[in-house]
C-alpha positions in Angstrom: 1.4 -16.4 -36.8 4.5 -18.4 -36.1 3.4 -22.4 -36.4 4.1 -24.8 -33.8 6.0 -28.6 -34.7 2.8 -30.7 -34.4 1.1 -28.4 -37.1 4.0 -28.5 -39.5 4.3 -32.3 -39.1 0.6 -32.4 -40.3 1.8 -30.3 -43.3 4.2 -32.9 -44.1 2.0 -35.9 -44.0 -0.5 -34.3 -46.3 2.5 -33.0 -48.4 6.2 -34.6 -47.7 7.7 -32.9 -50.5 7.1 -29.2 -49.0 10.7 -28.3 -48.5 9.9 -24.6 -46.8 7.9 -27.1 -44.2 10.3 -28.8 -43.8 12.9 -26.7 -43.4 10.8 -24.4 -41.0 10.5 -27.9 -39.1 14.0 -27.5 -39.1 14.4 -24.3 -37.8 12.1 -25.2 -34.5 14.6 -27.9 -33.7 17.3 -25.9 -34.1 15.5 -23.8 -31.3 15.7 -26.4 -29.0 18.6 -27.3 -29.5 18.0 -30.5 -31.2 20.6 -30.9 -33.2 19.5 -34.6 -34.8 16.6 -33.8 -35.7 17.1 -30.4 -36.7 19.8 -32.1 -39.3 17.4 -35.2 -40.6 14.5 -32.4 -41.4 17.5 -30.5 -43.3 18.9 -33.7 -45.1 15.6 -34.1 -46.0 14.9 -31.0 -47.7 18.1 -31.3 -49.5 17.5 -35.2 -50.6 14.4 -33.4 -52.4 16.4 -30.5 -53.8 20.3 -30.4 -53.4 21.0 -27.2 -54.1 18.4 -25.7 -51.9 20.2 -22.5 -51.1 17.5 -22.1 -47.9 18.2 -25.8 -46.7 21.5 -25.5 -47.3 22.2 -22.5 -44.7 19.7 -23.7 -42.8 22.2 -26.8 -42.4 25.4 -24.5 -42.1 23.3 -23.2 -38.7 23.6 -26.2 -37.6 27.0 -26.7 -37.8 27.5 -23.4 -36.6 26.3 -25.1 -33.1 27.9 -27.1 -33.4 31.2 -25.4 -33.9 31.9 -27.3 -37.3 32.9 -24.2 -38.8 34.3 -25.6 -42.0 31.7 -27.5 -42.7 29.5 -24.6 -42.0 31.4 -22.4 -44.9 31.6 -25.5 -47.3 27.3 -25.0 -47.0 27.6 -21.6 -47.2 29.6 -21.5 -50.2 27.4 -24.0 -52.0 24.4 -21.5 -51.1 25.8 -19.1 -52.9 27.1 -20.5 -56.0 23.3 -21.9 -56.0 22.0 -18.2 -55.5 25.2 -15.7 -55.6 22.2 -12.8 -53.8 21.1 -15.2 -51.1 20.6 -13.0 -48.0 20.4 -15.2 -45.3 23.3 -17.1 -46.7 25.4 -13.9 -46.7 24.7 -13.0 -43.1 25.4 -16.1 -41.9 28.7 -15.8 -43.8 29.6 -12.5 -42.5 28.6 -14.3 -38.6 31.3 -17.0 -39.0 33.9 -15.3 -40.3 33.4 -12.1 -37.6 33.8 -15.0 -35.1 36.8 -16.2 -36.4 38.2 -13.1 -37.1 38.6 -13.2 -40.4 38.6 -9.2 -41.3 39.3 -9.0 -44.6 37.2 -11.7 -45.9 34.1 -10.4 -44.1 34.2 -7.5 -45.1 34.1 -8.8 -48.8 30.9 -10.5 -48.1 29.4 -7.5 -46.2 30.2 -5.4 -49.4 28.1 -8.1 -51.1 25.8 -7.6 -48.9 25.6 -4.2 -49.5 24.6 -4.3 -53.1 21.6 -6.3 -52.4 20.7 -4.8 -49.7 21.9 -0.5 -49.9 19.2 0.7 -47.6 20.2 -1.4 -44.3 21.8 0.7 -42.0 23.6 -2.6 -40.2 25.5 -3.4 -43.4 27.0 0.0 -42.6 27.4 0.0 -38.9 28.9 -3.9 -39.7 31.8 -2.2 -42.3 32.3 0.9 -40.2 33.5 -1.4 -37.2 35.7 -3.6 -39.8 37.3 -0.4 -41.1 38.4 0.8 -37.2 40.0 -2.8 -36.5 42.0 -1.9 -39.8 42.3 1.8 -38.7 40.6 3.1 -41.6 39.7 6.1 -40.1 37.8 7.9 -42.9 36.1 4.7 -44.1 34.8 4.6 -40.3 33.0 8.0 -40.7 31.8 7.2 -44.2 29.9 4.3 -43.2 28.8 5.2 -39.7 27.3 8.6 -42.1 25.9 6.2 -43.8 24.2 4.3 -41.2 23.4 7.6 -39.7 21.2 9.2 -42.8 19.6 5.9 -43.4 17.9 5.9 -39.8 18.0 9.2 -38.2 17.1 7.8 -35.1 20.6 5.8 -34.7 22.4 7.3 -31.6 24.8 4.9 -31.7 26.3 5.6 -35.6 25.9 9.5 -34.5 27.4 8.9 -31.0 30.4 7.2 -33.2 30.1 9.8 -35.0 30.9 12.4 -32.4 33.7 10.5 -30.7 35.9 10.5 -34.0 35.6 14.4 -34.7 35.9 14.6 -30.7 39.5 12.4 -31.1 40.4 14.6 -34.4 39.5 17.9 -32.0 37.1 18.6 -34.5 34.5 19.9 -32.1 32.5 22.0 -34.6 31.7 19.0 -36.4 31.4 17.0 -33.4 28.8 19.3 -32.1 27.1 19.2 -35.4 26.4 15.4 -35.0 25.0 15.8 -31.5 22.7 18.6 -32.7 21.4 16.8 -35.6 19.0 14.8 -33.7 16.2 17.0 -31.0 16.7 18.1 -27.5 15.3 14.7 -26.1 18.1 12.5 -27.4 21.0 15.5 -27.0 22.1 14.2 -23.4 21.7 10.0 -24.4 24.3 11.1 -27.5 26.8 13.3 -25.5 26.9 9.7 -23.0 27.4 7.3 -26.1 30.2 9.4 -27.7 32.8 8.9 -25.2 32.3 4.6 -25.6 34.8 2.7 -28.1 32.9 0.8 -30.3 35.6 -0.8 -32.0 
C-alpha cells in the first residue's frame, strides 16, 4: 500500500533519521510538483548520509524538472561512483541524455545497464533504437531479437522485426517473425510492421 504525506511525516517525528522516509516524502512532492519541498526532504536525507546514492537521484529528479540538467548529471554521477550498479540512477541517466541527444553516451550507460539487468527486454528495445539513429542495421535486429525472445508477447520488437527483413526483401524471414506469435496477434503484427520506430 502506497503511503500518503501525513503518515510518513508521523514516521519522521517518531524517527527523523529514516532516510527511505524521507526520501519517499520526497518523492510525493515531487508528484505535486513541489519542487521546494520535494528538495528540503532530499537535502535532508543527504545532510544524514551524503553519499546516499537513492537521495542523490532522487535530487537529480528534481533538477530534471526543473531543466537543470547539469546539475542533474553532476547527482547522477555521484550516485554512481557511490554505487557503480545503482538502477534507478542508471535509468535516470539514460533519460537525460536520450533527451539531450546524446547517442553515444547513452548507449554506454544502457550497456551498463544491461549487465545488471540481462533479462529486461527494454534495455534491448532502448539499444535497438540507438543502433537505427546510428544505422547499425544488424545491431538493430540483434537487440530487437533480443527483446523479442525475452517476452514473446512483444509485438512491437517482432513488428520491428518484420519491417527490417521487409526493407532487406527478405520476406521469408519476415514472415517468420509474424508467424512466431498465434493467429490472434498475426493481423495487430502485419499493422505494426509497416511503422518506423526509429
Amino acid at each position: 500500500r502506497l503511503q500518503r504525506a501525513d503518515e510518513i511525516e508521523e514516521i519522521l517525528k517518531k524517527n527523523p533519521r529514516d532516510i527511505q522516509a524521507r526520501l519517499e516524502l520526497a518523492r510525493i512532492k515531487l508528484r505535486r510538483r513541489d519542487m521546494t519541498g520535494a528538495t528540503l526532504e532530499a537535502r535532508r536525507a543527504l545532510r544524514l548520509d551524503d553519499s546516499n546514492p537513492d537521495a542523490l537521484v532522487v535530487l537529480a529528479s528534481i533538477r530534471i524538472r526543473q531543466r537543470n540538467v547539469d546539475e542533474a548529471e553532476k547527482l547522477l554521477k555521484r550516485a554512481l561512483k557511490a554505487d557503480r550498479n545503482h538502477r534507478d540512477a542508471l535509468w535516470t541517466m539514460v533519460s537525460l541524455l536520450r533527451r539531450q541527444r546524446k547517442v553515444e553516451r547513452t548507449g554506454k550507460y544502457l550497456k551498463r545497464q544491461m549487465k545488471i539487468e540481462p533479462a529486461n527486454p527494454t534495455v534491448y528495445k532502448q539499444l535497438a533504437v540507438l543502433a537505427q539513429k546510428q544505422k547499425k542495421t544488424k545491431r538493430v535486429e540483434e537487440y530487437y531479437r533480443k527483446a523479442a525472445e525475452l517476452n514473446l508477447s512483444d509485438l512491437r520488437s517482432r513488428a520491428a522485426l518484420a519491417k527490417i527483413y521487409m526493407e532487406e526483401k527478405n520476406y521469408a524471414r519476415a514472415c517468420v517473425i509474424l508467424d512466431e506469435r498465434s493467429e490472434e496477434h498475426t493481423s495487430e503484427l502485419q499493422s505494426h510492421s509497416f511503422i518506423s520506430y526509429a
